[in-house]
Backbone as ProteinMPNN parsed JSONL, in Angstrom:
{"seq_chain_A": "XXXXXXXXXXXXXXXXXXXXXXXXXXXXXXXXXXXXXXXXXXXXXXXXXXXXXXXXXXXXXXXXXXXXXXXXXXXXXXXXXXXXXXXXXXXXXXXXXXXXXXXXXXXXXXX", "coords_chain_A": {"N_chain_A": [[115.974, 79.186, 128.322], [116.946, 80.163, 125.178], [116.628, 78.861, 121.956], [117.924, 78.969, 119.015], [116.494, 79.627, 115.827], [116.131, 78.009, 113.22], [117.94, 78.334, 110.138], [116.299, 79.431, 107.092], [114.594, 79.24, 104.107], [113.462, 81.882, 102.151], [111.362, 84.236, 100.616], [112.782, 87.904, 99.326], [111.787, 90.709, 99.188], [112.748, 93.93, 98.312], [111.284, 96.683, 98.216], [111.379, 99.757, 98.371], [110.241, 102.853, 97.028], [107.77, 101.7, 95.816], [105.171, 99.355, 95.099], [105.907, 97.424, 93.853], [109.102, 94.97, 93.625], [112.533, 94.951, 93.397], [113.629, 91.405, 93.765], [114.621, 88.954, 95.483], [114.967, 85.242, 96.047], [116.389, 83.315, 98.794], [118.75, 82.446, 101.123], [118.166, 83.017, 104.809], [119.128, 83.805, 108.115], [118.406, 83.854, 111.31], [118.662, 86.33, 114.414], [119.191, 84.987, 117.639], [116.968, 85.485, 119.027], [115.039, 85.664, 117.173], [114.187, 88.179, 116.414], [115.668, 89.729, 114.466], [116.156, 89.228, 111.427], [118.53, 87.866, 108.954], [120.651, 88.507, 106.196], [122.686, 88.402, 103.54], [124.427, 90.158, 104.718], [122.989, 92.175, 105.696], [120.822, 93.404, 108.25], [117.313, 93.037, 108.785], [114.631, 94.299, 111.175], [111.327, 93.663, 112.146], [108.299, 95.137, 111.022], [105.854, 94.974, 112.259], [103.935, 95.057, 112.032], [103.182, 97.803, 111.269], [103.776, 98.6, 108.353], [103.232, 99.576, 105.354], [103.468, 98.656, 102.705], [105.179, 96.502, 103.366], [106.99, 94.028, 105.588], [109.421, 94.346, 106.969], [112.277, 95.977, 107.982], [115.217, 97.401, 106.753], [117.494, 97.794, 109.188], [120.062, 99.028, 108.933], [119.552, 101.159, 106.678], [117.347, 101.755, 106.989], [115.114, 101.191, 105.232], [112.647, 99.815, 103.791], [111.071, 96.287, 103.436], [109.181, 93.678, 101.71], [109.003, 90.252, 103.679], [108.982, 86.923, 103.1], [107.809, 83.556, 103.762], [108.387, 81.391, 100.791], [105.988, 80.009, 98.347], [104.597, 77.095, 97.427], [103.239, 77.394, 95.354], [104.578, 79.231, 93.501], [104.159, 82.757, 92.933], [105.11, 84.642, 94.77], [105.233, 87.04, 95.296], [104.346, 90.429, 97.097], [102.438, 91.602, 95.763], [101.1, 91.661, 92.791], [103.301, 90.544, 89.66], [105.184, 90.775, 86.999], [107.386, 90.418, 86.971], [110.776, 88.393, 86.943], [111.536, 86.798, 89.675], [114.844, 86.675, 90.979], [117.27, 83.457, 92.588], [119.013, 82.417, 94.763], [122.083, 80.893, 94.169], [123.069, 78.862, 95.981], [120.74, 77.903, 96.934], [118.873, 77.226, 95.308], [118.681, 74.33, 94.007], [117.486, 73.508, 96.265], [114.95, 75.042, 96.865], [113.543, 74.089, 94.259], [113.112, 71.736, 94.524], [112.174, 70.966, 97.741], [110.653, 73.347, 97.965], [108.537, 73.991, 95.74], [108.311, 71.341, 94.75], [109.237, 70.515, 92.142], [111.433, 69.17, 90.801], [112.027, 69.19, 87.743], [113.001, 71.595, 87.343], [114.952, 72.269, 89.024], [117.797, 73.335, 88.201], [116.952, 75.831, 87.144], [117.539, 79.69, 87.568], [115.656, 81.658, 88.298], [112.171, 82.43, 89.119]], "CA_chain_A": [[117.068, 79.111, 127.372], [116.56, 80.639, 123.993], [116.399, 77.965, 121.023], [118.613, 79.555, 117.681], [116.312, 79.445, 114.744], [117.21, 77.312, 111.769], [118.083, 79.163, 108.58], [115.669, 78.605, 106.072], [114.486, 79.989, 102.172], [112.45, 82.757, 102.19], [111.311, 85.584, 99.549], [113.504, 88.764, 100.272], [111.624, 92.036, 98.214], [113.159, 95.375, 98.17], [110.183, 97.701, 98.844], [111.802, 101.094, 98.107], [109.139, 103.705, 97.104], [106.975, 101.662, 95.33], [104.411, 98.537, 95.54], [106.917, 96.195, 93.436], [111.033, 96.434, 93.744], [113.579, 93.413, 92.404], [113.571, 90.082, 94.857], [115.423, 87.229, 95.41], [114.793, 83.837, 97.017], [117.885, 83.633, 99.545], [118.422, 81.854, 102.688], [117.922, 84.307, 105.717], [119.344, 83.75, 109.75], [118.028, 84.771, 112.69], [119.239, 86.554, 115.741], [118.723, 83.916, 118.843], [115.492, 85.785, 119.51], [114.384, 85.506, 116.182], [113.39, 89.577, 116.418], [116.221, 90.078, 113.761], [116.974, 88.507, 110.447], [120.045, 88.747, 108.415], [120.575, 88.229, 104.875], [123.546, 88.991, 102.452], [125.017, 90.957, 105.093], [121.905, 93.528, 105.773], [119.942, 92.691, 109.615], [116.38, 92.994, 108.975], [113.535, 94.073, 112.281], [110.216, 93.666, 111.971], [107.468, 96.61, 111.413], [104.85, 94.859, 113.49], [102.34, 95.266, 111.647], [103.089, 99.409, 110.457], [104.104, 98.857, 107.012], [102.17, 100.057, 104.631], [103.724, 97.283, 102.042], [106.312, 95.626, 103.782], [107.005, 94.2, 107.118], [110.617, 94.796, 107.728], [112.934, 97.192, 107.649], [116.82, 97.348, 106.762], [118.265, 98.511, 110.333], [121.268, 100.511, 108.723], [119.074, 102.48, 105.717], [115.645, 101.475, 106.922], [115.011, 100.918, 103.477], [111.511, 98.598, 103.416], [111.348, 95.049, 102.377], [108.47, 92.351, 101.697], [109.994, 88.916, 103.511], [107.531, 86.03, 103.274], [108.369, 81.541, 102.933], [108.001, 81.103, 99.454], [104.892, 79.406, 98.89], [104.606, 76.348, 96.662], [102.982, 77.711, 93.883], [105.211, 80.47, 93.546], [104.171, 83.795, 93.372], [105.489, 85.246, 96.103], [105.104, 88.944, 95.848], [102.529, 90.499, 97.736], [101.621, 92.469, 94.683], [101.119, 90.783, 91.301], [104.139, 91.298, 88.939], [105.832, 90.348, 85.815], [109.095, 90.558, 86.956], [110.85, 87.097, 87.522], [112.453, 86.236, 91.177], [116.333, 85.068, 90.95], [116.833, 82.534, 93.074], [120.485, 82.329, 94.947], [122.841, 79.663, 93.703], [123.202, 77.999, 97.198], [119.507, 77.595, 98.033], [118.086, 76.394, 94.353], [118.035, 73.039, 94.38], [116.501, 72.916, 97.533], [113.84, 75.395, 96.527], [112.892, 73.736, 93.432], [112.862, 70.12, 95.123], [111.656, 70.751, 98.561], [109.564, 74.166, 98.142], [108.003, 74.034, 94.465], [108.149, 70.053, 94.12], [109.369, 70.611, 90.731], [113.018, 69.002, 90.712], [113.058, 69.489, 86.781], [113.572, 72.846, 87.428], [116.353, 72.947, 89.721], [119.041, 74.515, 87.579], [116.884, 77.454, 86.877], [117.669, 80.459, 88.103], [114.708, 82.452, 88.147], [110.907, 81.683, 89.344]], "C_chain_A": [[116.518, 79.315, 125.947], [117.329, 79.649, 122.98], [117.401, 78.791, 119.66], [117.081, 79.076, 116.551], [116.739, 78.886, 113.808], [116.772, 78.023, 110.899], [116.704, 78.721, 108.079], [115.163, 79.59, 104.975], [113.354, 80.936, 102.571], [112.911, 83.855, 101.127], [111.672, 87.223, 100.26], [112.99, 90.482, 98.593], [111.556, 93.541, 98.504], [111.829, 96.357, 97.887], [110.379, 99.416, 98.25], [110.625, 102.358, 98.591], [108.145, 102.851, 95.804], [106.357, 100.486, 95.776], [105.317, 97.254, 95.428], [108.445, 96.703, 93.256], [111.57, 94.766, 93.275], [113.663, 92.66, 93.737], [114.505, 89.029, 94.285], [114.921, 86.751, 96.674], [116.556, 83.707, 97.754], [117.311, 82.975, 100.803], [118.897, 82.976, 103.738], [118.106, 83.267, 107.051], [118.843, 84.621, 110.501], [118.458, 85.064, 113.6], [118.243, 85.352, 117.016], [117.246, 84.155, 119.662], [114.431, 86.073, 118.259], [113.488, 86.76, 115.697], [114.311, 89.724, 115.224], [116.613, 89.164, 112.934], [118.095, 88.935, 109.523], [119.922, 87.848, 107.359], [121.563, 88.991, 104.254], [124.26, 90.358, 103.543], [124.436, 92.484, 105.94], [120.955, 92.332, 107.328], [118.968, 93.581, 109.005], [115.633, 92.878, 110.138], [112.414, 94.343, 111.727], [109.004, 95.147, 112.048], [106.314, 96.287, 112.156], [104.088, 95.618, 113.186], [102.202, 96.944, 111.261], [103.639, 99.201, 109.086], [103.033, 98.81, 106.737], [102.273, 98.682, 103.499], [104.744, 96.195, 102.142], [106.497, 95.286, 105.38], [108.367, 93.846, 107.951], [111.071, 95.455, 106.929], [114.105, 96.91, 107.837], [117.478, 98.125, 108.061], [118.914, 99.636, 110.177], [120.569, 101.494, 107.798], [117.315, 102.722, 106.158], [114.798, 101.747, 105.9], [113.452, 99.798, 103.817], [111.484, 97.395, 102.919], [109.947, 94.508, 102.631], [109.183, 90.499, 102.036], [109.114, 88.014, 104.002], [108.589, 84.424, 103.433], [107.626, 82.078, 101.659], [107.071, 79.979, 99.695], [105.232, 78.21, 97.635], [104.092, 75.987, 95.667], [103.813, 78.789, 92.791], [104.394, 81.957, 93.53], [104.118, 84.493, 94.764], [105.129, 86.618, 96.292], [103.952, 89.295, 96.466], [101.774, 91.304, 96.854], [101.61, 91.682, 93.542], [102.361, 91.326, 90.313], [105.111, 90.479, 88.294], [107.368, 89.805, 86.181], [109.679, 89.216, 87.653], [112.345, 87.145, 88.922], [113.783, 85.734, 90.616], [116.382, 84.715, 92.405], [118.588, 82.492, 93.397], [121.073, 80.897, 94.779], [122.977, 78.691, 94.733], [121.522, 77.343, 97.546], [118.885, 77.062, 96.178], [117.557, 75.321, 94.029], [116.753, 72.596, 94.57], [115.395, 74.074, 96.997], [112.994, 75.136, 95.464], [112.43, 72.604, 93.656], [111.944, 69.825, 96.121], [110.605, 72.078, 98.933], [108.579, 73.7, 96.798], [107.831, 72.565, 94.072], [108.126, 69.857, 92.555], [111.239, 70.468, 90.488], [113.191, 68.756, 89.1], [113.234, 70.679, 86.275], [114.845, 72.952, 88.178], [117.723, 73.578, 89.118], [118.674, 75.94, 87.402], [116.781, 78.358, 87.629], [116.989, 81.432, 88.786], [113.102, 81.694, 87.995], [110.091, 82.351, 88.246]], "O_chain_A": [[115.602, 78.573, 125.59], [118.552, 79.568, 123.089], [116.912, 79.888, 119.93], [116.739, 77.906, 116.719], [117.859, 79.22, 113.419], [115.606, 78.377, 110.728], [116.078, 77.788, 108.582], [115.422, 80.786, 105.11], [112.429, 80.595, 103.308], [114.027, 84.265, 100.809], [111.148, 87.696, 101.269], [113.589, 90.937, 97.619], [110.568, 94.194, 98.841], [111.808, 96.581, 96.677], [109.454, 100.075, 97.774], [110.242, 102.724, 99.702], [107.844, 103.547, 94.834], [106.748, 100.192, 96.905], [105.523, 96.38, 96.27], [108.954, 97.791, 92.985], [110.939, 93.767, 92.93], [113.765, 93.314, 94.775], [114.898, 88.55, 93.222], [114.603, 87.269, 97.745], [117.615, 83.994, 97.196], [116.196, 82.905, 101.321], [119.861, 83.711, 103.524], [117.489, 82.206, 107.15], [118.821, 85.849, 110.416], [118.929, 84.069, 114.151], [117.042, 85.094, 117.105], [116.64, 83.465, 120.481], [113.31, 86.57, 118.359], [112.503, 86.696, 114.96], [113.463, 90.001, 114.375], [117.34, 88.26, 113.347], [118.495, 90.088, 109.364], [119.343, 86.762, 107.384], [121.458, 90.216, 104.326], [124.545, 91.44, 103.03], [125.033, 93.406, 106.496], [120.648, 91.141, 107.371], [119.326, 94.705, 108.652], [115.59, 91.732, 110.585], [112.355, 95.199, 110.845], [108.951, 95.961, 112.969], [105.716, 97.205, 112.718], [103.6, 96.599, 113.747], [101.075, 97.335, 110.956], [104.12, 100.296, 108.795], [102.054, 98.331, 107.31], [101.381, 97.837, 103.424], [105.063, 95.315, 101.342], [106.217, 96.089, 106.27], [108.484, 93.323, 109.059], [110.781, 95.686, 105.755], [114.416, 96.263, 108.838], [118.02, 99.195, 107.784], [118.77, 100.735, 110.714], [120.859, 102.677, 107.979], [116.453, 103.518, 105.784], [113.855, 102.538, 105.888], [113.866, 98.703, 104.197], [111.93, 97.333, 101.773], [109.442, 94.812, 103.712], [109.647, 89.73, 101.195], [108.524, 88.141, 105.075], [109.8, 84.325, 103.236], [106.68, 82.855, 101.526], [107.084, 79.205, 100.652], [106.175, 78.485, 96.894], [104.17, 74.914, 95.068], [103.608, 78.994, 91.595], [103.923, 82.104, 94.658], [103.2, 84.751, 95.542], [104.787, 87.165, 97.341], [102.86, 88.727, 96.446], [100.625, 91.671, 97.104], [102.498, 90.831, 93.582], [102.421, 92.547, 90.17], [105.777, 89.623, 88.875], [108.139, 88.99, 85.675], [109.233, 88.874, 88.748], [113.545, 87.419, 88.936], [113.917, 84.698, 89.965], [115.801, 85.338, 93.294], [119.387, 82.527, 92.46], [120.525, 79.896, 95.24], [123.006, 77.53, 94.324], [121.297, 76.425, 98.335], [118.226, 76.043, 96.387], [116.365, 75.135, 93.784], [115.795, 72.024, 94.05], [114.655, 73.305, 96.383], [111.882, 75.664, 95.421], [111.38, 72.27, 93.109], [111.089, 68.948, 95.996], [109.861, 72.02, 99.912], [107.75, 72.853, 97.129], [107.193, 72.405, 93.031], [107.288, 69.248, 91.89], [112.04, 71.335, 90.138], [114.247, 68.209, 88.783], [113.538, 70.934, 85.11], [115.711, 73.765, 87.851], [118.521, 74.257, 89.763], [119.409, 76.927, 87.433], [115.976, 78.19, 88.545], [117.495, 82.043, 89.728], [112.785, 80.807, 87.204], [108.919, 82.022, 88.061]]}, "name": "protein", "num_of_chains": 1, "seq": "XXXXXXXXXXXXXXXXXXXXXXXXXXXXXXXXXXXXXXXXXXXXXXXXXXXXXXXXXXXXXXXXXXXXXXXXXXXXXXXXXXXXXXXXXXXXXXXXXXXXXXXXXXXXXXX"}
């Protein structure tokens, strides 16, 4: 009997054609076999290990992404980069409280 996955926060970065692309922190579901995640409406499968900088792929455009847990220092990207993470209004809080242990951040929007 196959187990459901529980939701949970993870870094979701748009890949495109280059090393760095715009991200958000967002809570992501899994299909009951945990081969497919879904986010904002877009199912994510895994490249198993063939990406070059990402290790899934958008099903419908197969568009590239970087999708990691956010770690608890933050930088998440797998490349180094200026550009600051937003952070979805539903999952903030909890990612400033129970990822980052920094609850006098939790209003802000952006890592």
């Amino acid at each position: 009997m196959a187990h459901s996955i529980k939701p949970r926060i993870m870094y979701i970065e748009y890949k495109g054609n280059d090393l760095t692309g715009p991200a958000r922190i967002g809570r992501v579901t899994f299909s009951k076999t945990g081969e497919t995640l879904y986010y904002r409406g877009k199912s994510f499968q895994s490249l198993k290990g063939n990406g070059f900088k990402a290790n899934y792929f958008d099903v419908d455009t197969l568009e590239e992404y970087w999708i990691s847990g956010p770690k608890k220092s933050g930088g998440d990207s797998l490349y180094a980069t200026n550009v600051a993470t937003e952070i979805d209004d539903d999952v903030r809080e909890e990612y400033w409280i129970e990822i980052r242990n920094n609850p006098d951040l939790k209003h802000q929007k952006h890592t």
